[in-house]
N, C-alpha and C positions, 0 to 999 in steps of 0.2 A: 194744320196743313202739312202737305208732305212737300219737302223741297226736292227739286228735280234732281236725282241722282243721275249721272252720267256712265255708263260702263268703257272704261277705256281699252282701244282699241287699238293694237299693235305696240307696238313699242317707241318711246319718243327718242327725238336727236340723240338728246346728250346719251342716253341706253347705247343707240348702237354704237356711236363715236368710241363710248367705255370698251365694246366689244370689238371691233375693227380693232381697237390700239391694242389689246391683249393677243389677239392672234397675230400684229405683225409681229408684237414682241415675242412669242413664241415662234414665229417663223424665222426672224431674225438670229434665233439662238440655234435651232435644229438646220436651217438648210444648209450652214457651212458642215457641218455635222456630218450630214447626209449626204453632201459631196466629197469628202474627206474618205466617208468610207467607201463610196463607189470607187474613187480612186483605189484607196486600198485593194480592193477586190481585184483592179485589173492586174494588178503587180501579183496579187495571188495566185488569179488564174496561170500569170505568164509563167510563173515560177514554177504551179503544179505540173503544168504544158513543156517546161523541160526538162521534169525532174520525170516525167513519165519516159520520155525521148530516152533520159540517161539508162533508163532501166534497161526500156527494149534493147537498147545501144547492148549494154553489157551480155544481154542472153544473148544475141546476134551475136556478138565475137565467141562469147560462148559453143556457140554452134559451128560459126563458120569461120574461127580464126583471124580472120582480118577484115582492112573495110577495102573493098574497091571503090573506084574514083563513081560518085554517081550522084545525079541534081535533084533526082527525087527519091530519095533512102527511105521517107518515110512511107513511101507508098511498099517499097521492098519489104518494108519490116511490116506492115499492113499482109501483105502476099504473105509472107510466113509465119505470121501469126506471131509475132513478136510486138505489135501495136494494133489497139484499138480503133484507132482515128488516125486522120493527118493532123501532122502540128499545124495549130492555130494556137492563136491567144487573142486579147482584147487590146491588147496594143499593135500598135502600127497599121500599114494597110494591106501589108504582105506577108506573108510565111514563108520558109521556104528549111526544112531539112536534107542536109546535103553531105555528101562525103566527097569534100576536093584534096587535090595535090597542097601539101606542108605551103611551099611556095604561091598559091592562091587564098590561102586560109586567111580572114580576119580582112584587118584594112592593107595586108601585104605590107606593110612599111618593114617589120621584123620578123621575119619566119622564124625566127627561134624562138619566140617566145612561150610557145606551149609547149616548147622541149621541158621545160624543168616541172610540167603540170601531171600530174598522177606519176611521181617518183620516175619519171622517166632518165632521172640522171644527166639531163638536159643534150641527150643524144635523141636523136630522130631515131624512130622503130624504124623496122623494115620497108614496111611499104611506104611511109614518108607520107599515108594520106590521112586528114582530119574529119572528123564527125563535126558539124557544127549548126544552131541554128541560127536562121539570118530573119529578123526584124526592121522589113522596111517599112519606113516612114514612123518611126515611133515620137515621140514629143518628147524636147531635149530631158525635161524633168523625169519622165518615166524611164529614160532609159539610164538616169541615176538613180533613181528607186529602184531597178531591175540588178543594176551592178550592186549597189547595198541590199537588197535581200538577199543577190548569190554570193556575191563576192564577201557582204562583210562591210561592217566598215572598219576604217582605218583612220592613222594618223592622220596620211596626207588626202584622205580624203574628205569634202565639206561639201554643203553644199550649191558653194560657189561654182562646182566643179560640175555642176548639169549644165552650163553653158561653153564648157571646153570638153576637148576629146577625152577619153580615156582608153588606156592600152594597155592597161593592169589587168591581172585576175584573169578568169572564166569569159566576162563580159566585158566587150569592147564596143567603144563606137568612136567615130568619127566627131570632127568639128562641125557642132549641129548650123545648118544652112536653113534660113527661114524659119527657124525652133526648132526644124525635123531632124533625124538622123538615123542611119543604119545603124543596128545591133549585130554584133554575132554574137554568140553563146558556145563556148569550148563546148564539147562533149565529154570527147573520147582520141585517142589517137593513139595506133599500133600498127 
């Protein structure tokens, strides 16, 4: 006699329970991972986003000698063909390329401080106005990540320091409020 053979049909508990715990364990290992580098990327983008700025910046003095005072340069440099796009990046919730007066530039607290930036012998050029870009609303961390990929790091810098201002370097920002805070980003100035 033949005994009843049974053909099993889908797969039992303990099978998927085995397969469920292997995919979180794999999820668990890649999605900090995978936010890690999205992160990364924004701080890329922002960086590529002003290092394209500095270029235009430089052919535009190039051409035209100096900056006048203006709140949308990037659109200037767009009209003569000196940039692609408007500055944007992936951080913050604002952009904004600008060419203001020495005395409005940055968080205002020290107008000299971009005197000593591009060998300028820490005297004010001529016309006394700065290229810079401005990142509002960035999150305090990014806008430490932004200061160490342009700036560099340094002794005194850790990163303890994405929850207080900075007003070193290229990149500044403020005492972040709520996590958030303005960037500026030196350019140029002549």
């Amino acid at each position: 006699m033949k005994k009843n053979q049974r053909k099993q049909q889908g797969f039992t508990l303990i099978e998927m329970v085995g397969v469920l715990a292997v995919i979180a364990i794999l999820a668990a290992l890649l999605v900090p991972k995978i936010f890690a580098a999205i992160e990364e990327s924004r701080i890329t983008n922002a960086v590529g986003s002003v290092n394209s700025v500095k270029a235009a910046t430089m052919s535009y003095f190039a051409k035209n000698g100096g900056f006048v005072a203006n709140a949308t340069f990037d659109k200037t440099m767009i009209q003569e063909g000196q940039l692609e796009r408007l500055f944007t990046t992936r951080l913050g919730t604002a952009w904004a390329c600008e060419v203001v007066a020495k005395t409005d530039a940055g968080l205002k607290a020290d107008t000299k401080r971009f005197d000593t930036l591009d060998g300028a012998g820490g005297t004010a050029a001529a016309s006394g106005n700065i290229v810079q870009c401005k990142l509002t609303g960035v999150k305090a961390g990014e806008a430490w990540e932004l200061s160490k990929a342009l700036d560099g790091t340094s002794a005194t810098m850790s990163e303890a320091d994405a929850t207080t201002e900075d007003i070193n370097g290229r990149v500044i920002y403020g005492l972040p409020a709520g996590g958030v805070t303005d960037v500026y980003v030196y350019i140029a100035h002549k």
